[in-house]
KOLBATOR-600185 format. One record per residue (C-alpha): residue in one letter; y, x, z. Coordinates in steps of 0.5 Angstrom, whole numbers, plus 500, padded with zeros to 3 digits. Example, Ala and Ser with C-alpha at 12.3 -4.5 7.8 and 13.67 -1.06 7.14 Angstrom:
BEGIN
R, A, 491, 525, 516 $
R, S, 498, 527, 514 $
***
This chain:
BEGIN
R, X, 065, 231, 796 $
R, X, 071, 230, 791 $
R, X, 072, 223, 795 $
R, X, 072, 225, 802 $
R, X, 077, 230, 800 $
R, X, 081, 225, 798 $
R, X, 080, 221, 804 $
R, X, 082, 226, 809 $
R, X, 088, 228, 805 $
R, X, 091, 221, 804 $
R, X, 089, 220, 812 $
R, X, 092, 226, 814 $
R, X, 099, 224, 811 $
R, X, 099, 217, 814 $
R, X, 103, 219, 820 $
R, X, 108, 224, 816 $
R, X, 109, 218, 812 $
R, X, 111, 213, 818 $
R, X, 115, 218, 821 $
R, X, 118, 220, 815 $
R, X, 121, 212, 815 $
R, X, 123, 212, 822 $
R, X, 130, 211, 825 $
R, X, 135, 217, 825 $
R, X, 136, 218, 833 $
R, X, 143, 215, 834 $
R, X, 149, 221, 836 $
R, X, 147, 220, 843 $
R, X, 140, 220, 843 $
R, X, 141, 227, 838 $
R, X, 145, 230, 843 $
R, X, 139, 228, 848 $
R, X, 134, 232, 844 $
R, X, 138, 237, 843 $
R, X, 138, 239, 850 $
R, X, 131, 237, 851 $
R, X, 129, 243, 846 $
R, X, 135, 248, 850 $
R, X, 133, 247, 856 $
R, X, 126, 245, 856 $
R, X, 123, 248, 849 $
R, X, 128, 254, 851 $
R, X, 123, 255, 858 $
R, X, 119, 258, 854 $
R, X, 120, 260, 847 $
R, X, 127, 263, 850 $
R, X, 133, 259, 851 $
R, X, 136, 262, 844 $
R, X, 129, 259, 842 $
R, X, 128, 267, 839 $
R, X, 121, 267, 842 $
R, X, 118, 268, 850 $
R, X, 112, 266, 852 $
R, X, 112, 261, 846 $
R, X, 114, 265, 840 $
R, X, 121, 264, 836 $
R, X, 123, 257, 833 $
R, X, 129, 260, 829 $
R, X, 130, 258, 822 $
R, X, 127, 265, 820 $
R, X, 120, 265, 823 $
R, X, 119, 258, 821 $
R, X, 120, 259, 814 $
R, X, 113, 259, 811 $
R, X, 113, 252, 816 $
R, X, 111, 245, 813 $
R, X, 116, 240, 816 $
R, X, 110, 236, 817 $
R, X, 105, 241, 820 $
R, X, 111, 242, 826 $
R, X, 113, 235, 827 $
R, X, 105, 235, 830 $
R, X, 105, 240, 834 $
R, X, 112, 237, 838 $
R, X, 108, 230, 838 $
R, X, 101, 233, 840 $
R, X, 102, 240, 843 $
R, X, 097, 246, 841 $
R, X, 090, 245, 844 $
R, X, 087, 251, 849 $
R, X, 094, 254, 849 $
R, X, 100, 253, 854 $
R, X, 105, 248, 848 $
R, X, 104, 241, 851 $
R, X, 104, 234, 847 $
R, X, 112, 231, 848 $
R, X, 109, 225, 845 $
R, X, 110, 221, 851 $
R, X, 118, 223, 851 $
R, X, 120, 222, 844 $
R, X, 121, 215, 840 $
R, X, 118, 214, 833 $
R, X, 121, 219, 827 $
R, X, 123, 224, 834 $
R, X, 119, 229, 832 $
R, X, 120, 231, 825 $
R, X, 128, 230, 826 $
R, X, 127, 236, 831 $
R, X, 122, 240, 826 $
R, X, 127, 239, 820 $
R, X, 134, 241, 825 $
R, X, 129, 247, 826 $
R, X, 128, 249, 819 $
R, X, 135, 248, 818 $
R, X, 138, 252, 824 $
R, X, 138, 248, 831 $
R, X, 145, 246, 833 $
R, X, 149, 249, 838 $
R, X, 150, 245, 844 $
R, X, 157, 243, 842 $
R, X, 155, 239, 836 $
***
């Protein structure tokens, strides 16, 4: 049983560990990113991203959040519920480069 556990750990962390090492996004694909997440995650977690249909992506309601654990549900959705997967728009790395700007605040659309 002790071994399984282990496996199931260590599996669980090879994606995180492939994205982990994945290219920043260069300034204008940055850019690109951030309006997806204005203008197509605002549609429904509201367009100040402070919650709608889906709840609030500001930095306060996902403090308790692992970085790992949002860069899976950006890349894969949420099962049975309206988030989609966005896999097929990002490049490898995108996902967790969005969960870490929304852990530590998401820009605004100036930057």
């Amino acid at each position: 049983m002790r071994r399984l556990l282990y496996a199931l750990a260590a599996a669980a962390a090879l994606p995180a560990s492939a994205s982990a090492d994945a290219p920043i996004p260069d300034t204008a694909r940055q850019r690109e990113l951030v309006r997806m997440v204005r203008q197509d995650c605002g549609s429904c977690h509201g367009m100040t991203l402070a919650g709608g249909l889906g709840p609030a992506l500001t930095r306060a309601a996902l403090a308790d959040k692992p970085l790992d654990s949002l860069a899976a549900v950006i890349e894969h959705g949420r099962p049975g519920t309206p988030m989609p997967p966005w896999r097929s728009m990002l490049r490898p790395g995108e996902s967790r480069w969005i969960a870490e700007r929304l852990l530590a605040g998401f820009p605004e659309e100036s930057r």
